[in-house]
C-alpha positions as CSV (number, residue, x, y, z in Angstrom):
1,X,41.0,-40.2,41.6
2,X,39.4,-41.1,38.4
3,X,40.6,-39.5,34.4
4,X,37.8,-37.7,33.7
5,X,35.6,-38.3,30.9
6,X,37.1,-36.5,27.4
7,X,35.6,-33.2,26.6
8,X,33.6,-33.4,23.4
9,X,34.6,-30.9,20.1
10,X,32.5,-30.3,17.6
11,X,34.4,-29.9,14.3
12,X,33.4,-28.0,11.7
13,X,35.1,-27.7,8.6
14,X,38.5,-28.4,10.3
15,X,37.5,-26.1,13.0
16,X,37.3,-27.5,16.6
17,X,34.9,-25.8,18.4
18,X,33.5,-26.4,22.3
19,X,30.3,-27.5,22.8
20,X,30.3,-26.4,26.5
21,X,31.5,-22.5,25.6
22,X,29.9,-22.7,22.2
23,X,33.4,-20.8,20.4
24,X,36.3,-22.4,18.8
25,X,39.4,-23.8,20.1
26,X,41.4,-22.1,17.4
27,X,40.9,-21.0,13.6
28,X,40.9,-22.5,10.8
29,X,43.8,-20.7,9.0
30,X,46.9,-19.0,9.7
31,X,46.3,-21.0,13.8
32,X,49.9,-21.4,14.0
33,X,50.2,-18.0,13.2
34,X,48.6,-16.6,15.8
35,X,49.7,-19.3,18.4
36,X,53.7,-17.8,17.4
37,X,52.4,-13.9,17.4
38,X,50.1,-13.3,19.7
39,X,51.9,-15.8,22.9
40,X,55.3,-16.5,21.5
41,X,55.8,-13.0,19.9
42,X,53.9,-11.3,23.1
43,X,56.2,-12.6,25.9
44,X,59.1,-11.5,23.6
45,X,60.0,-15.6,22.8
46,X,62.3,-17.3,21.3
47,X,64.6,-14.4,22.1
48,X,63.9,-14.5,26.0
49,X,65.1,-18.1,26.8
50,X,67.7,-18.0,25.1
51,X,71.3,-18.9,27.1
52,X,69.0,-19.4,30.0
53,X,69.5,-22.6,32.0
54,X,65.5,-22.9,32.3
55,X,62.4,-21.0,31.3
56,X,58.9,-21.4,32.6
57,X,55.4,-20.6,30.7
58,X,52.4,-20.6,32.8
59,X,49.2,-21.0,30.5
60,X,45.4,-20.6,31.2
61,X,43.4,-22.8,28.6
62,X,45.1,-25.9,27.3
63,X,42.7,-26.8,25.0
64,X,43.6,-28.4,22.2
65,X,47.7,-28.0,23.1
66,X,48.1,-25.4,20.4
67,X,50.7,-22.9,21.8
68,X,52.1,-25.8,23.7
69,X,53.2,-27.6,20.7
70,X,53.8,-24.2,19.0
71,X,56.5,-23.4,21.8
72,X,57.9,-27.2,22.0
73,X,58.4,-26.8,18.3
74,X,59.9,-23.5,18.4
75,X,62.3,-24.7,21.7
76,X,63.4,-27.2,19.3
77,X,64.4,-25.4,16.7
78,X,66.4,-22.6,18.6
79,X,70.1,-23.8,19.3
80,X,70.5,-21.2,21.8
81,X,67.2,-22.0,23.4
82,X,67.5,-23.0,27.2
83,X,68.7,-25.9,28.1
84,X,65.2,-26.7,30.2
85,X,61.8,-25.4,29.4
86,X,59.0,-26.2,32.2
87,X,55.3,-26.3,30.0
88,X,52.2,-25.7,32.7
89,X,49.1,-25.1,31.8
90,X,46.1,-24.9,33.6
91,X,42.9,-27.2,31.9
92,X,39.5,-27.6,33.5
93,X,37.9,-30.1,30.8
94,X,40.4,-31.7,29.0
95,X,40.1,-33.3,25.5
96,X,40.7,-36.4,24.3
97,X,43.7,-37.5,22.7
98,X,42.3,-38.2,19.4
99,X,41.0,-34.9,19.2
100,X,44.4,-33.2,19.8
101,X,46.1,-35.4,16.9
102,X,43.1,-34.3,14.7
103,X,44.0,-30.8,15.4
104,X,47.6,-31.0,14.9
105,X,46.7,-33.3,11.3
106,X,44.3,-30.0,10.2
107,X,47.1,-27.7,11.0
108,X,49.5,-29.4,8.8
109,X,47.5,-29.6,5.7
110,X,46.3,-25.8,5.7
111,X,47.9,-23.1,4.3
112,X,49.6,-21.3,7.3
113,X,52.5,-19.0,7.3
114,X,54.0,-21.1,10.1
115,X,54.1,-24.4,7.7
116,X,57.5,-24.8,9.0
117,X,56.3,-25.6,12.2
118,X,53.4,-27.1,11.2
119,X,54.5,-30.3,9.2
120,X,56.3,-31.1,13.5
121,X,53.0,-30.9,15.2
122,X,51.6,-34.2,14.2
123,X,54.6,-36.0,15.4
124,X,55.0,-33.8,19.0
125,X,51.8,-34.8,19.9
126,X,52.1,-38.6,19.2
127,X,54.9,-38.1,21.6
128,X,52.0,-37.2,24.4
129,X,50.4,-40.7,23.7
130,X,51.6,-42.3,26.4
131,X,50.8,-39.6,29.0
132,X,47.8,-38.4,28.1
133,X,45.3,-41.6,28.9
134,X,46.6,-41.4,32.4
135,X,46.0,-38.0,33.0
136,X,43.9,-37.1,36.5
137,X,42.3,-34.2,38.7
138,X,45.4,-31.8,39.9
139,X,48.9,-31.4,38.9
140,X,50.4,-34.1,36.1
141,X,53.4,-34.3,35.2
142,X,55.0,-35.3,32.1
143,X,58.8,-35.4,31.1
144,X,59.1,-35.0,27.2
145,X,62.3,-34.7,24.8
146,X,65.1,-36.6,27.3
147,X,63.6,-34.6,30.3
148,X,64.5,-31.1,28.9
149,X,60.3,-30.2,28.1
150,X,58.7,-30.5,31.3
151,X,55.0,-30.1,31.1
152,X,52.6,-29.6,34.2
153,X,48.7,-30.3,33.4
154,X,46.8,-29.0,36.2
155,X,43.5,-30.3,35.5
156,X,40.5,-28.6,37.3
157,X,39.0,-25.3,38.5
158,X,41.6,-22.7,37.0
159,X,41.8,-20.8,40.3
160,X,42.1,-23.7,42.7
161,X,45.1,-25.2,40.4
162,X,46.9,-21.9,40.5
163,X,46.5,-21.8,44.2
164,X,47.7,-25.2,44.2
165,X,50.9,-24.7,41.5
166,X,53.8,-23.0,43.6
167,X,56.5,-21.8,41.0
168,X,56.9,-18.7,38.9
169,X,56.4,-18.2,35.2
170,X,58.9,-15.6,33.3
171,X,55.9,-15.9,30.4
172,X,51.9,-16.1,30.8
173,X,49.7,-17.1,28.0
174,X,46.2,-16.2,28.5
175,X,44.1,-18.3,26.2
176,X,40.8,-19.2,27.8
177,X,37.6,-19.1,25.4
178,X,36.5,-15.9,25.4
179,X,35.4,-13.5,28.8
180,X,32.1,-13.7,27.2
181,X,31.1,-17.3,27.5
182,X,34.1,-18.5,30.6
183,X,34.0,-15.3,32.6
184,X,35.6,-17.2,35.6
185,X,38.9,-18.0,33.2
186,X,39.1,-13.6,33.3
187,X,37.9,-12.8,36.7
188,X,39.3,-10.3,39.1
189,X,39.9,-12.8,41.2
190,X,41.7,-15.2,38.7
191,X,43.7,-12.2,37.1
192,X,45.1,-12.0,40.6
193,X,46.0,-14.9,41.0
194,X,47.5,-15.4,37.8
195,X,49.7,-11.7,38.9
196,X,50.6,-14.0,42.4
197,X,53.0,-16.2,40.0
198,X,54.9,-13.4,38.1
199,X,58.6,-11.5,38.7
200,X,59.7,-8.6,38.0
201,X,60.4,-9.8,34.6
202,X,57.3,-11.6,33.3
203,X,55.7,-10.9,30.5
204,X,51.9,-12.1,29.8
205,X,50.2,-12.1,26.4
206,X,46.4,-12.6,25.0
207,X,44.3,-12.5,22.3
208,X,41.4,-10.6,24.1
209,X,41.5,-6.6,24.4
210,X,38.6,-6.6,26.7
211,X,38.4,-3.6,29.1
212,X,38.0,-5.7,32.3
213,X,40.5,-7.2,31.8
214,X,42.9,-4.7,30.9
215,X,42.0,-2.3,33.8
216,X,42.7,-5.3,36.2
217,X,46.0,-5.8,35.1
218,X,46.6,-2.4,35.6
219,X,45.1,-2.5,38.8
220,X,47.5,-5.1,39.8
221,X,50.8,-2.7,38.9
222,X,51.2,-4.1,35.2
223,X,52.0,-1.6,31.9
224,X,48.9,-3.2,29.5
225,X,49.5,-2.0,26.0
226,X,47.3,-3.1,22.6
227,X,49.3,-4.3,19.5
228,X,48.0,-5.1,16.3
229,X,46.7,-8.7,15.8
230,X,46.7,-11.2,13.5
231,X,43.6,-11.7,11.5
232,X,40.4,-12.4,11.6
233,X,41.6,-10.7,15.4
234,X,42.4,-6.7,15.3
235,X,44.3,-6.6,18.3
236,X,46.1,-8.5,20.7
237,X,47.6,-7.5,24.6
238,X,50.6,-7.3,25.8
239,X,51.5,-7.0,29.7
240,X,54.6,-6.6,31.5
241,X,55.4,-4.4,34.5
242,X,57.0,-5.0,38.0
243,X,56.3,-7.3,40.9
244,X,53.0,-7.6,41.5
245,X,52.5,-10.2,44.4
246,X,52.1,-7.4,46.6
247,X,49.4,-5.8,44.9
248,X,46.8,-8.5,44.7
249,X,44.4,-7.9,47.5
């Protein structure tokens, strides 16, 4: 296999945005923000790995490694975090590195309630520099801070690379572009999938409120409820429920 081309962002102002999907990778302000309330905040972190030996995320929509390097960040500066935290994240066009660094530079410099966090990102992602050249279709793996961050890029068709990822998250950000332009990222048939890696005790979180998607989840056995979001977003979703890999067909 071959590393796929880089995915070309347009940027804006600061603002990274897709050419393919034609909507932005994240805002322009208060990014961090929203990265730490609507994923962190929505699966209940950093309170949830705490005194836990590991704790898995399972995210749709790398992009630009945003709530990645939110979460590393936020792992790090948690003394009772777990001792192991296990970072996959499904990507089908991934960016280039330069692109990713740009992002974290931008973050630093705006004004964002999260500036504590935000001054961290530049240096976390230099730490992906030597990984991230290399990466290839499927599942890469890449051991980060002394082997205690483990993160998983699956690289390709989001279904297919869940099909092909075998664990179980206790979190699940959902942070594809919008249902609008990647309707495939919030299918029925993705959604279930997605349900196929959760426990009893996973909790998934979103930006998008969109009906679809909230009577699938409900579909598959999960208690959906709207919270407030952070703006220029009015709401956000929360899901949590009980074991769903039996209600997936």
């Amino acid at each position: 296999m071959h590393t796929p081309p880089p995915e070309p962002v347009d940027w804006q102002d600061d603002t990274p945005r897709s050419r393919r999907f034609d909507d932005i990778y994240r805002a322009r302000s208060n990014a961090l923000t929203q990265s730490r309330s609507v994923f962190l905040a929505g699966c209940g972190l950093p309170e949830r790995w705490r005194d836990r030996d590991q704790f898995t995320v399972l995210e749709t929509g790398f992009g630009l490694g945003l709530n990645f390097l939110t979460t590393w960040a936020t792992w790090r500066a948690d003394p009772q975090a777990c001792h192991r935290l296990n970072f996959v994240s499904v990507e089908a066009y991934p960016v280039s590195f330069e692109d990713i660094v740009r992002s974290t530079r931008a973050l630093a410099t705006a004004a964002d309630a999260a500036s504590d966090l935000a001054a961290q990102m530049p240096l976390l992602a230099q730490q992906l520099a030597l990984f991230w050249p290399g990466i290839q279709p499927g599942l890469n793996q890449c051991s980060l801070a002394q082997g205690r961050v483990q993160l998983t890029l699956c690289v390709g068709d989001v279904l297919a690379m869940l099909q092909q990822w075998p664990g179980q998250a206790d979190a699940v950000y959902l942070d594809g572009f919008s249902p609008a332009v990647n309707p495939d990222m919030w299918s029925s048939t993705t959604l279930g999938a997605v349900a196929q890696h959760c426990h009893s005790g996973s909790r998934l979180a979103t930006y998008t409120v969109a009906a679809q998607v909230r009577r699938r989840f409900i579909e598959l056995g999960f208690s959906v409820e709207k919270c407030p979001g952070v703006p220029p977003k009015r709401d956000r979703l929360q899901v949590h429920g009980g074991n769903a890999r039996s209600k997936t067909d």
